[in-house]
VOVORO-334328 format. One record per atom (N, C-alpha, C, O): x, y, z; residue in three letters. Coordinates in steps of 0.02 Angstrom, whole numbers, plus 32768, in hexadecimal, padded with zeros to 4 digits. Layout:
residues N
XYZALA
...
end
This chain:
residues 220
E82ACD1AB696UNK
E861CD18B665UNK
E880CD5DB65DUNK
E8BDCD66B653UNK
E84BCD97B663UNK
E870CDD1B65EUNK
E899CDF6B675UNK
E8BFCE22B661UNK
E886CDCCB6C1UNK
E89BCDE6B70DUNK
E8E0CDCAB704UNK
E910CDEFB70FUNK
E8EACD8AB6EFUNK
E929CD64B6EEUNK
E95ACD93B6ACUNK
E996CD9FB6B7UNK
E93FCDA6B677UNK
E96ACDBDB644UNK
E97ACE0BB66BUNK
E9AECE21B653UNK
E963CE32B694UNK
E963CE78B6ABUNK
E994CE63B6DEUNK
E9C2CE8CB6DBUNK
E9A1CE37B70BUNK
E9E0CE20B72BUNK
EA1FCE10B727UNK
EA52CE1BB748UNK
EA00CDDBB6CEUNK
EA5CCDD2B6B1UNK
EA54CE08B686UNK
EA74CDF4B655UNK
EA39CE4FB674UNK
EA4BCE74B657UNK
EA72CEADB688UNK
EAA0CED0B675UNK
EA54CEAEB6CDUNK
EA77CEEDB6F2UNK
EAB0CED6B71FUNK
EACCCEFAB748UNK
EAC0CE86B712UNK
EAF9CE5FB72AUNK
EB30CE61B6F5UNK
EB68CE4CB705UNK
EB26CE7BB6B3UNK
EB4DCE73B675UNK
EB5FCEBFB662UNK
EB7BCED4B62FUNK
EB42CEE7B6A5UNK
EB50CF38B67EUNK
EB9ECF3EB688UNK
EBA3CF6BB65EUNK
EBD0CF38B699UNK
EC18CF30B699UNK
EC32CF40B650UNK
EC5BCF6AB640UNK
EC0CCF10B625UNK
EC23CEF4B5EBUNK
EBF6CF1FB5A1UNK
EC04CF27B565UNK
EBC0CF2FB5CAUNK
EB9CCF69B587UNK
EBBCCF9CB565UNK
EBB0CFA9B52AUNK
EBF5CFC6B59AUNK
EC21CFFEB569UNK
EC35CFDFB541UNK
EC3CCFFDB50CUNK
EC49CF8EB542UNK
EC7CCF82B517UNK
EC6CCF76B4C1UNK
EC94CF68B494UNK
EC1CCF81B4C1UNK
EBFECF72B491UNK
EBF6CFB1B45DUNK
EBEBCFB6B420UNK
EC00CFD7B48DUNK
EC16D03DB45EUNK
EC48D032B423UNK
EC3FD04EB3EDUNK
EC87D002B42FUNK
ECA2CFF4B405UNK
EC80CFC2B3BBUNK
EC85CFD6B381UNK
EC63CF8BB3CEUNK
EC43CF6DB389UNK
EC43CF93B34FUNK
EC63CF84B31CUNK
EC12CFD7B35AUNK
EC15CFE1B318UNK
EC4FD006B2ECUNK
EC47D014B2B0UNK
EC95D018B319UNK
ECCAD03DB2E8UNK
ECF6CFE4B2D3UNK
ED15CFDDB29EUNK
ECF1CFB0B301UNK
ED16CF68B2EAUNK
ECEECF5EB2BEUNK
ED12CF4FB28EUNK
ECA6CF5CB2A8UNK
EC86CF3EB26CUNK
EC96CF70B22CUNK
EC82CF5FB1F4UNK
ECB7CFA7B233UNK
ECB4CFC8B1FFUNK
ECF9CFCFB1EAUNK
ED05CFE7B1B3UNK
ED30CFB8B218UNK
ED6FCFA4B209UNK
ED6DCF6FB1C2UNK
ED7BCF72B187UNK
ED50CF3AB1F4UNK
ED3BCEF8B1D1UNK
ED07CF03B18FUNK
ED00CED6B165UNK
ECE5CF3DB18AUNK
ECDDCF36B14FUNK
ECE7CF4BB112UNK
ECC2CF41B0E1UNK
ED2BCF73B117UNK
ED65CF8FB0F1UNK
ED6ECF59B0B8UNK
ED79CF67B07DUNK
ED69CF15B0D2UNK
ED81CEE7B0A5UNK
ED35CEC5B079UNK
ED31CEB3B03EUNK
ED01CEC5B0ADUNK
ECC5CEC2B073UNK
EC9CCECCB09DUNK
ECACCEC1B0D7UNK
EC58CEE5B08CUNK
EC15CF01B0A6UNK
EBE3CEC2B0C6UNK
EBC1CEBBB0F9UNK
EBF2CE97B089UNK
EBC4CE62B09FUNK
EBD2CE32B0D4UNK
EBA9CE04B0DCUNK
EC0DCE37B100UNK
EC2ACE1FB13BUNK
EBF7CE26B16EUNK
EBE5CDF4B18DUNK
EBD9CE66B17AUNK
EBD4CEA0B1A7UNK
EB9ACE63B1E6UNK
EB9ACE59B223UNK
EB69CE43B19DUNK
EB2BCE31B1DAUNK
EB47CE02B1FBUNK
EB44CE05B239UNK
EB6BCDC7B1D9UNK
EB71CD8BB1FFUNK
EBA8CDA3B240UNK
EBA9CD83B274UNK
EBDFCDECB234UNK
EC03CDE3B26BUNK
EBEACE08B2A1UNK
EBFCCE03B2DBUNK
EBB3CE38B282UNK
EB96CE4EB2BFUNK
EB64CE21B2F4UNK
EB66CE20B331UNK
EB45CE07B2D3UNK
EB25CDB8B2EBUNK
EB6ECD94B322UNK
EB6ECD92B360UNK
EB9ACD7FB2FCUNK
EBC8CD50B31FUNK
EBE2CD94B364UNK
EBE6CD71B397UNK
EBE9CDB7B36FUNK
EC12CDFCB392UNK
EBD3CDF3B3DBUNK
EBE4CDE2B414UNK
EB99CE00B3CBUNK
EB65CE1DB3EEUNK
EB59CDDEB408UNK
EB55CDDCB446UNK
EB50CD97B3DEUNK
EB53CD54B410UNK
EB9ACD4BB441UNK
EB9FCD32B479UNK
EBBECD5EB422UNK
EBF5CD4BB458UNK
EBEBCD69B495UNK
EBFACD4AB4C7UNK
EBC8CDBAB49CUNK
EBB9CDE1B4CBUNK
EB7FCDADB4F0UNK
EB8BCDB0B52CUNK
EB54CD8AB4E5UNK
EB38CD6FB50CUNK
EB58CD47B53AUNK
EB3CCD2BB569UNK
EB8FCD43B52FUNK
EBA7CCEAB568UNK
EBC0CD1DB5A4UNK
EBD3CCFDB5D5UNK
EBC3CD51B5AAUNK
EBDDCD72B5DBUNK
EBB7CD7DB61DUNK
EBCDCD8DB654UNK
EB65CD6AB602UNK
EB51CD5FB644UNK
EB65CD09B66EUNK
EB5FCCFEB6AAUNK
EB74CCE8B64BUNK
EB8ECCAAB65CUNK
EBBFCCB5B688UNK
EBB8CC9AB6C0UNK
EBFDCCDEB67DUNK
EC1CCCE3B69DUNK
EC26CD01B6CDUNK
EC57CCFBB6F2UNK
EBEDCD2FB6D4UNK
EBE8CD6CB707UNK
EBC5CD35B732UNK
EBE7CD14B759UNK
EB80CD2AB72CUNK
EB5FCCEDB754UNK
EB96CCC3B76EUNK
EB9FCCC6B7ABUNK
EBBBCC9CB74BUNK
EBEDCC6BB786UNK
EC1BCCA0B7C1UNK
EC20CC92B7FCUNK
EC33CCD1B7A6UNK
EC56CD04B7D5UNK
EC30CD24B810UNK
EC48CD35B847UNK
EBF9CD27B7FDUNK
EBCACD4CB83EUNK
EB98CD09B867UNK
EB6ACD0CB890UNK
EBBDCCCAB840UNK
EB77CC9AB860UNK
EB47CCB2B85BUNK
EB32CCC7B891UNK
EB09CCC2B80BUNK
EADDCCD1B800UNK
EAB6CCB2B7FCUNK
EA7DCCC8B7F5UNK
EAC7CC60B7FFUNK
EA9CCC39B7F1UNK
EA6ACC34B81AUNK
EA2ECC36B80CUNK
EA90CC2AB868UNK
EA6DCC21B8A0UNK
EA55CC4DB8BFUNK
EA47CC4CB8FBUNK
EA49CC91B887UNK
EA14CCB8B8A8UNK
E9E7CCBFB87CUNK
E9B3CCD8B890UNK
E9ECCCAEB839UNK
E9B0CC90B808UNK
E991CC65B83AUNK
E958CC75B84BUNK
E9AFCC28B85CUNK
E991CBEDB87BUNK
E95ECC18B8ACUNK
E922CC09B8ACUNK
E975CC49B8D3UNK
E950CC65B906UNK
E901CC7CB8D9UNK
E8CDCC62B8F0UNK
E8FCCCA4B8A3UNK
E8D2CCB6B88BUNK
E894CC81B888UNK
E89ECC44B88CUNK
E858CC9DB882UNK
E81CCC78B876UNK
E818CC6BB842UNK
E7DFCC70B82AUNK
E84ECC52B817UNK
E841CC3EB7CBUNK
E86DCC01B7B3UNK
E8A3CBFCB7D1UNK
E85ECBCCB77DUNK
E878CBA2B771UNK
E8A4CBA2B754UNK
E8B0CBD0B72EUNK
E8D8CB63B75CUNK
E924CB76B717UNK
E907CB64B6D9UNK
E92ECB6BB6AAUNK
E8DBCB53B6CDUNK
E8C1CB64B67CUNK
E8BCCBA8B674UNK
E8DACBB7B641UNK
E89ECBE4B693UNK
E89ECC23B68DUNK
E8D6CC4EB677UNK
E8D9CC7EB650UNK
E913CC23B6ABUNK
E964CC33B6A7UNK
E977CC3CB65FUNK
E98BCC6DB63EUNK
E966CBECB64CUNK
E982CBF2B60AUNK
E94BCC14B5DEUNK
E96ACC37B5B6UNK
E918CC19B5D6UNK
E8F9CC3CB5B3UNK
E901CC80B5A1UNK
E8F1CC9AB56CUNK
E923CC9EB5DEUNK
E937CCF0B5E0UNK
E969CD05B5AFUNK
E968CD34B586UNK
E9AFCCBDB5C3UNK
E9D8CCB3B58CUNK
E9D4CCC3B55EUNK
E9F3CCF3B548UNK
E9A1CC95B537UNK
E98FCC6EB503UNK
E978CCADB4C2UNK
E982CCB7B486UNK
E94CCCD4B506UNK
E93ACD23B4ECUNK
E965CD4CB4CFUNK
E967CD6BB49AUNK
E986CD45B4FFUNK
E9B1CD95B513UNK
E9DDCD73B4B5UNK
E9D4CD94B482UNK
EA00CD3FB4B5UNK
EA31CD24B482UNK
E9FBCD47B43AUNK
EA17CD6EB413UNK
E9AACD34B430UNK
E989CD57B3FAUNK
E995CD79B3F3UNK
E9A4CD83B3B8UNK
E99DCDB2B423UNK
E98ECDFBB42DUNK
E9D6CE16B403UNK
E9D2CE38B3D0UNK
EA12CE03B41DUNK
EA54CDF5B408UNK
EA5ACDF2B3CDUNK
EA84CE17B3B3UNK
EA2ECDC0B39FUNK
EA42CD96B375UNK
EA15CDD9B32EUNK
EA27CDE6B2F5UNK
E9E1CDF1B350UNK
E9B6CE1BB324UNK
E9E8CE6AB32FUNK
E9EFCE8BB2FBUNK
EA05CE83B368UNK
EA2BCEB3B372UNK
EA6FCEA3B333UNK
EA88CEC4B306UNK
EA77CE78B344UNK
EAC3CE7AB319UNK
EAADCE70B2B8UNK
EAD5CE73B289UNK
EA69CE66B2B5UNK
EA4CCE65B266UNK
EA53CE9CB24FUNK
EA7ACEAFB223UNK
EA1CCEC5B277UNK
EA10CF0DB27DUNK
EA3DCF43B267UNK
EA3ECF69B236UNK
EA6DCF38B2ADUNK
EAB2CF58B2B5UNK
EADCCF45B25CUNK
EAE3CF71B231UNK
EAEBCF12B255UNK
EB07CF10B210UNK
EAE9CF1CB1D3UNK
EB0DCF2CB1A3UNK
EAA6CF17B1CAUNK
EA84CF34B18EUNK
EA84CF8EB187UNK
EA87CFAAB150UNK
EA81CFB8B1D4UNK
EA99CFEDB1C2UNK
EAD8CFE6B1B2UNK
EAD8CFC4B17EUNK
EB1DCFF6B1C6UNK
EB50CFE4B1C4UNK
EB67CFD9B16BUNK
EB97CFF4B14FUNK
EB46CFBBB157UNK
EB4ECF9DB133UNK
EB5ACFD5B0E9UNK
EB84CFC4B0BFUNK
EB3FD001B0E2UNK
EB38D040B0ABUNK
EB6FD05BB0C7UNK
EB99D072B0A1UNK
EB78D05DB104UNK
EBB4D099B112UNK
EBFBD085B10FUNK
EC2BD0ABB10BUNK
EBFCD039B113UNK
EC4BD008B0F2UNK
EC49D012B0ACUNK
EC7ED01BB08DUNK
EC18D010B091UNK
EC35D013B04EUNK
EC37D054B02DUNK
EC2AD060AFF2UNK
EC4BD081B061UNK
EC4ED0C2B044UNK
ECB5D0BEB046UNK
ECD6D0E5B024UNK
ECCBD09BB064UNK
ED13D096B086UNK
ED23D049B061UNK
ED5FD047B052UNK
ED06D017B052UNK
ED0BCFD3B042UNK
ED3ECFDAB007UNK
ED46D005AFDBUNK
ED5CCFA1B017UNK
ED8CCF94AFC8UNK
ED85CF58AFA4UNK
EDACCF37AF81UNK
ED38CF51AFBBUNK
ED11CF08AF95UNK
ECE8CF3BAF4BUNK
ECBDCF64AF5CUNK
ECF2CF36AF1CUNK
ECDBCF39AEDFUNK
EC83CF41AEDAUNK
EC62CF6EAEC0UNK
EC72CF14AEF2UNK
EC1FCF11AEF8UNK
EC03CF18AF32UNK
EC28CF1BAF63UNK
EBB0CF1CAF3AUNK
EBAACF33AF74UNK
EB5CCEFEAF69UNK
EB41CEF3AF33UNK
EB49CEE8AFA4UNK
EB1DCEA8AF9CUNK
EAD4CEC1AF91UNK
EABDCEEBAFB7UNK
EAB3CEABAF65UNK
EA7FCEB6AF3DUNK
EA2ECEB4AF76UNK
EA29CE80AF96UNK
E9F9CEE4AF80UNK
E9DFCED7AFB5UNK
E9B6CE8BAFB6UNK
E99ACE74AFE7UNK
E9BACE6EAF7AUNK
E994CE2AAF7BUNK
E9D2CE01AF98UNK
E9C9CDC4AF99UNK
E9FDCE11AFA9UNK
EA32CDE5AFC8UNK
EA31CDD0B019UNK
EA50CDA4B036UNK
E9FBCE06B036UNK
EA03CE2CB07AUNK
E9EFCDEDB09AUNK
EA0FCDD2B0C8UNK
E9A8CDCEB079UNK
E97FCD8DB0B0UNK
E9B4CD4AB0A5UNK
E9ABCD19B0C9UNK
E9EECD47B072UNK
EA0DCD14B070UNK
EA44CD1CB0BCUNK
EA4CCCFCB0F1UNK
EA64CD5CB09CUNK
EA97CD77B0CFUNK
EA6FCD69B131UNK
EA92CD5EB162UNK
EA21CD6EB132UNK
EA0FCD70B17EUNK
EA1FCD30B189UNK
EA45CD1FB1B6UNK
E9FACCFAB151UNK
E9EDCCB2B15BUNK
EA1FCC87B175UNK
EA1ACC52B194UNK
EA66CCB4B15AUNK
EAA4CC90B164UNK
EAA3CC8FB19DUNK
EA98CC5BB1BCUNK
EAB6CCE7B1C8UNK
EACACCFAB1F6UNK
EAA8CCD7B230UNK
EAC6CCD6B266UNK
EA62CCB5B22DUNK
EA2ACCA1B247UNK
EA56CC54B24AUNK
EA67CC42B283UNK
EA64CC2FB21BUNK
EA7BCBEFB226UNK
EAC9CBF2B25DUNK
EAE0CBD0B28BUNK
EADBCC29B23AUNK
EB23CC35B268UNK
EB12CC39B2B3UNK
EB35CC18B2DAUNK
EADDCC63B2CCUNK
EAC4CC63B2F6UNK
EAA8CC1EB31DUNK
EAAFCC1BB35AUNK
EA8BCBEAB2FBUNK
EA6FCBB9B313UNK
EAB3CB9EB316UNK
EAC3CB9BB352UNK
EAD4CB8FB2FBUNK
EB15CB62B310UNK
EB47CB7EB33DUNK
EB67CB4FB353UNK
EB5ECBB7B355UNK
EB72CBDFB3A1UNK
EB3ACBBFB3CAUNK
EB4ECB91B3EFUNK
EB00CBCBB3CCUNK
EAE1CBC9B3F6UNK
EAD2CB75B41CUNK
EACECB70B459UNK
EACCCB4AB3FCUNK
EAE6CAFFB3DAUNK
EB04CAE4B412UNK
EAEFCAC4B442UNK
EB4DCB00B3FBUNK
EB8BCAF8B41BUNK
EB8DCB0FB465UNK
EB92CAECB498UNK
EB87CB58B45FUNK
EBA7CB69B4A3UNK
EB82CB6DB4DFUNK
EBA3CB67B512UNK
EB19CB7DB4E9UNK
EB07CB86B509UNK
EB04CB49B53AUNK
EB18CB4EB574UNK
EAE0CAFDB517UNK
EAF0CAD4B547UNK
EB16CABDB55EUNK
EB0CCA8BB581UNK
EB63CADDB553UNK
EBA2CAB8B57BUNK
EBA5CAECB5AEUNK
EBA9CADCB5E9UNK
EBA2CB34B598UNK
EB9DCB6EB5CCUNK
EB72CB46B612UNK
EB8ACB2CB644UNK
EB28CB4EB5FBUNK
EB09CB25B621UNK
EB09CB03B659UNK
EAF0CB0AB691UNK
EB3BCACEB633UNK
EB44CA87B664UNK
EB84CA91B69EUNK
EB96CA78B6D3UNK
EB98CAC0B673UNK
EBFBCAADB690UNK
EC03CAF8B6AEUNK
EC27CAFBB6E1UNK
EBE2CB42B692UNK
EC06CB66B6AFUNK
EC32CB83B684UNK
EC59CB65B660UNK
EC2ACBC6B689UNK
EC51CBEEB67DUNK
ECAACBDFB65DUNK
ECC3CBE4B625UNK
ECC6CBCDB6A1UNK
ED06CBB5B6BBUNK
ED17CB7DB68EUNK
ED42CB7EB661UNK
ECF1CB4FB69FUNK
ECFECB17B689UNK
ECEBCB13B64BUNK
ED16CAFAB626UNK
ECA0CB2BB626UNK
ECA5CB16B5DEUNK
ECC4CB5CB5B3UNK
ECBDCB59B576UNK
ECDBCB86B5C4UNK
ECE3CBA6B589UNK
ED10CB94B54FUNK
ED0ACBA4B514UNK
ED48CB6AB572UNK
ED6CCB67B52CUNK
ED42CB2DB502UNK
ED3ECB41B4C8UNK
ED1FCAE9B509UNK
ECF3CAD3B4D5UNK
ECABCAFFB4C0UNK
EC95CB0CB488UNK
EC92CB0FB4FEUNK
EC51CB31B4E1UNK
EC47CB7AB4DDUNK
EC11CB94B4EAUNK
EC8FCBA8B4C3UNK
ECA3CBE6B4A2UNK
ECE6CBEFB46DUNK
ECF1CBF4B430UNK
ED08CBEFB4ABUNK
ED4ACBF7B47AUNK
ED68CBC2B436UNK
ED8FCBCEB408UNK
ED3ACB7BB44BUNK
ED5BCB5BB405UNK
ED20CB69B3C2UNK
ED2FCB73B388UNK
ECE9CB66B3D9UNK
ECB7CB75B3A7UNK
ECB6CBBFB383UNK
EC9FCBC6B34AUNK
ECD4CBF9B3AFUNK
ECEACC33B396UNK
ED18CC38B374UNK
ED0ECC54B33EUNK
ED5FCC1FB381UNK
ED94CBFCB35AUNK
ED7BCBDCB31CUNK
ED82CC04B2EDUNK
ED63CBA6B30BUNK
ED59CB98B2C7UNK
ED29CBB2B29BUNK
ED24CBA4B25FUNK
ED05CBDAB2BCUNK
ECDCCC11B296UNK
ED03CC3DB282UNK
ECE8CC61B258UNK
ED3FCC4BB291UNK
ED67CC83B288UNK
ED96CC7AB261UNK
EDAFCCACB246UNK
EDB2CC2CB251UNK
EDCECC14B227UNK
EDA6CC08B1E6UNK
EDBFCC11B1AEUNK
ED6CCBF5B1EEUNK
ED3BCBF3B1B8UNK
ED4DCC30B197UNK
ED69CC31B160UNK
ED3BCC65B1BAUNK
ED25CCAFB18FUNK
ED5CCCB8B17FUNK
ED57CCD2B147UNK
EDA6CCB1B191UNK
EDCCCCDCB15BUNK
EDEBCC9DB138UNK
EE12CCA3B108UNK
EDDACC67B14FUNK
EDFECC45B0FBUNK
EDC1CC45B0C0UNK
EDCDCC29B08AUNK
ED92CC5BB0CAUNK
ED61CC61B088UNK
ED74CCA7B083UNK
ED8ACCB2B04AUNK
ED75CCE6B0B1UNK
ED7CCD20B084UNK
EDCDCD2FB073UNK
EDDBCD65B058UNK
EE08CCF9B083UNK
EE43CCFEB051UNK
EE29CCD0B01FUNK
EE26CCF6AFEEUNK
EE17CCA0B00EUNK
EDF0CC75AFDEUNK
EDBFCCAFAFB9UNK
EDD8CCB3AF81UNK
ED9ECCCAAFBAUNK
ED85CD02AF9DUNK
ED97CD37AF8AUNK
ED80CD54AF5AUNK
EDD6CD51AFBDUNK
EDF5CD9CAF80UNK
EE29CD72AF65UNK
EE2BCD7FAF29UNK
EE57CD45AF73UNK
EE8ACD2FAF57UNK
EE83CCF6AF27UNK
EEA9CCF8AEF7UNK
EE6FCCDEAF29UNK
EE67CC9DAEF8UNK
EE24CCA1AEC4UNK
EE2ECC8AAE8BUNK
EDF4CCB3AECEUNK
EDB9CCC8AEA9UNK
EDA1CD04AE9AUNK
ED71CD0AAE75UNK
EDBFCD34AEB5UNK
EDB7CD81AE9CUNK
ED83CDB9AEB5UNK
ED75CDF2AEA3UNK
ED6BCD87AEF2UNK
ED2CCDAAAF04UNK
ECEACD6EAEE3UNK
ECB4CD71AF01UNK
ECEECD4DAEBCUNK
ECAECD2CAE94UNK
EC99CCEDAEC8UNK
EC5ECCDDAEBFUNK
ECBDCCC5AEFEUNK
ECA0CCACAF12UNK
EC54CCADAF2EUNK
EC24CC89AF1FUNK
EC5CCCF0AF64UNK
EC35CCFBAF94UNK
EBFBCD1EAF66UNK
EBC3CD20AF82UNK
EBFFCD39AF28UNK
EBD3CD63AEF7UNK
EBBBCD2EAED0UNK
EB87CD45AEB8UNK
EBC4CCE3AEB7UNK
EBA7CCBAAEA8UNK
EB6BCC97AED0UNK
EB31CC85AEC4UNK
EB9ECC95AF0FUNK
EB6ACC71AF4EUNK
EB30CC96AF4EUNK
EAF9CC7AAF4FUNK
EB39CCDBAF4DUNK
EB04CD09AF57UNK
EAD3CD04AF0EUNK
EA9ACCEEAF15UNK
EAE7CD17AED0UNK
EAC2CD01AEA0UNK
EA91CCC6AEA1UNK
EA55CCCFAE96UNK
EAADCC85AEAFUNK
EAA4CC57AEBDUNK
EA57CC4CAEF1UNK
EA20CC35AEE0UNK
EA6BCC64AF30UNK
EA35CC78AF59UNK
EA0DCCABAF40UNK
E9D3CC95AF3AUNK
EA11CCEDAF2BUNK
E9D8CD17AEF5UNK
E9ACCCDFAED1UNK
E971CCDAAEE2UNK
E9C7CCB3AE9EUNK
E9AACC8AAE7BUNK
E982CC59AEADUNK
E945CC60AEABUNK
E991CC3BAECAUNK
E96FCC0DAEF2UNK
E979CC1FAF2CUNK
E9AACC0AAF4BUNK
E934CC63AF55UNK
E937CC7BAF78UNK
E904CC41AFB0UNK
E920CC2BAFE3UNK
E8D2CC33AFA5UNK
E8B1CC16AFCFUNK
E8D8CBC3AFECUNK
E8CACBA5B020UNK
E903CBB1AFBBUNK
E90DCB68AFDCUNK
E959CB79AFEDUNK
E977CB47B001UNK
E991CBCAAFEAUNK
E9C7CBD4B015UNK
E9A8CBE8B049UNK
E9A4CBC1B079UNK
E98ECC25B04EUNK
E96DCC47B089UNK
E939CC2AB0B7UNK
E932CC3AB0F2UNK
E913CBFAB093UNK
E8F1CBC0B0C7UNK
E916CB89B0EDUNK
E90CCB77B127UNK
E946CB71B0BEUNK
E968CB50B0D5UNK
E98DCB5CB10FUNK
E985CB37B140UNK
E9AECB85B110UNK
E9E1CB98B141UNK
E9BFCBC6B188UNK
E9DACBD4B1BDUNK
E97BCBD5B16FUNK
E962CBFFB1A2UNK
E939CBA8B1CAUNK
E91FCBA8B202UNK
E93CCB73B1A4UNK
E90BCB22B1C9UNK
E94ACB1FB1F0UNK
E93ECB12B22BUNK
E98DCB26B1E2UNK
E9BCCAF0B1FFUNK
E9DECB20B241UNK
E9FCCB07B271UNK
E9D4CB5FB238UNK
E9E4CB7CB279UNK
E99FCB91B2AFUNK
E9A7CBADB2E5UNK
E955CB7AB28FUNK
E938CB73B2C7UNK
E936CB31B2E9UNK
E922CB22B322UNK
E953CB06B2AFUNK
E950CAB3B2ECUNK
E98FCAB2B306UNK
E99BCA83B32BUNK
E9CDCAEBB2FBUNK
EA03CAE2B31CUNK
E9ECCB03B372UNK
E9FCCAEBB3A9UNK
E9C9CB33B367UNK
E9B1CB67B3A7UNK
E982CB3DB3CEUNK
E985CB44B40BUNK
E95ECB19B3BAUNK
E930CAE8B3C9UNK
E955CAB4B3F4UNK
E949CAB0B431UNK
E98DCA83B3CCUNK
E9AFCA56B3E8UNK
E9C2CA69B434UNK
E9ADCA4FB468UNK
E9FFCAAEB429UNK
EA00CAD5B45AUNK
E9F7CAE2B480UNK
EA21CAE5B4ACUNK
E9AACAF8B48AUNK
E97ECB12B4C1UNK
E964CAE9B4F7UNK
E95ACAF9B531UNK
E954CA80B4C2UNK
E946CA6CB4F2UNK
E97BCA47B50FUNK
E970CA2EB546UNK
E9C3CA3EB4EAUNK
E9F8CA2FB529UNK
E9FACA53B543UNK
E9FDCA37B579UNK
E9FCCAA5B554UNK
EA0CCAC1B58AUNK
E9E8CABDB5C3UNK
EA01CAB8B5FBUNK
E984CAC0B5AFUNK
E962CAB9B5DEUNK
E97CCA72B60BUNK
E98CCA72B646UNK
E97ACA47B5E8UNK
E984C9F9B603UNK
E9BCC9FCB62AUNK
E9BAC9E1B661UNK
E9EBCA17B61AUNK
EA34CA22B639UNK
EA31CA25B66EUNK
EA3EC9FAB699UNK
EA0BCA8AB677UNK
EA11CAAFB6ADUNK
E9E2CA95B6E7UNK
E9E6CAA4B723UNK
E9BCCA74B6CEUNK
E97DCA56B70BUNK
E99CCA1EB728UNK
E97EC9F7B74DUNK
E9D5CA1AB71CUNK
EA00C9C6B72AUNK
EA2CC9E8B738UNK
EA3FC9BCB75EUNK
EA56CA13B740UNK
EA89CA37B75EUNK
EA93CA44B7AEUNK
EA67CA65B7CAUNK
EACBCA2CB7D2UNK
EABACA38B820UNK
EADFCA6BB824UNK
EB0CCA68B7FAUNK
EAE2CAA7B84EUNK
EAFFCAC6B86FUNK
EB21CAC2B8AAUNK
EB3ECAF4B8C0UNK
end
């Protein structure tokens, strides 16, 4: 599995400078509020994963995975990794981040540290539902062929999501939406933060085994 993630990682080096940028776009973005920071660094750093998808269809990578002494369960397993690895980088990345937006922020409050395991849990479900969506169509179809259902439309309404709740939040509610939600979760930390951390491991779960099932059924 490691051997496979050290391949689509030195097949994806093209695309690593481009990640120097993340952290001055997350801090653009968090001019308008701090508590943005984890879920978009999460959503930013998954999107960076599909790029070995596409590099693999461009170099016909598959069929030199095939050559290897290893199974396409391994394939996707490397994936499957590398997307954690992603998914804990882009937490990380935004919890620092996160003190230094609201030194520049023109959000009023700044999120309380008992807020932090609600704020992961989310980013964690957000995560299971990208992952949901796009890996087993990647998968099945390819690069080429699935990106616009299994990237670009699931990125798209995630993107519509986030700014009609944060104009719904500075404009129509004052900021109190997203500071209730959060209250809300403070108060009932174990059944928000459990909750949402059950429903994006059976989303990753679902996931994992359409892709395996997929890719072992996939002809080249």
């Amino acid at each position: 599995m490691f051997d496979t993630m050290k391949l689509d990682w030195i097949a994806t080096k093209y695309y690593h400078k481009r990640l120097l940028i993340l952290p001055f776009s997350l801090l653009i973005i968090g001019w308008f509020s701090p508590i943005c920071l984890v879920p978009l660094a999460t959503f930013l750093l998954f999107s960076a994963s599909i790029n070995v998808f596409a590099v693999e269809e461009k170099g016909d990578l598959n069929r030199l995975y095939l050559t290897l002494p290893v199974k396409r369960r391994t394939v996707v397993n490397g994936r499957y990794m590398q997307s954690v690895m992603l998914f804990a980088g882009g937490v990380l990345l935004g919890l620092v981040l996160m003190p230094l937006a609201n030194l520049i922020s023109r959000s009023k409050w700044y999120p309380d540290y008992r807020w932090v395991l609600a704020i992961i849990s989310f980013s964690f479900l957000l995560y299971g539902l990208m992952i949901l969506f796009m890996y087993p169509l990647l998968f099945k179809l390819g690069y080429q062929k699935g990106k616009i259902w299994g990237y670009y439309l699931p990125a798209g309404c995630f993107c519509l999501v986030y700014i009609a709740i944060v104009q719904y939040d500075m404009i129509v509610s004052e900021g109190k939406l997203v500071f209730h939600m959060l209250v809300y979760a403070q108060e009932h930390m174990l059944l928000v933060s459990g909750g949402l951390s059950i429903l994006g491991a059976l989303m990753l779960a679902i996931s994992y085994r359409l892709s395996v099932r997929i890719y072992e059924r996939r002809e080249f």
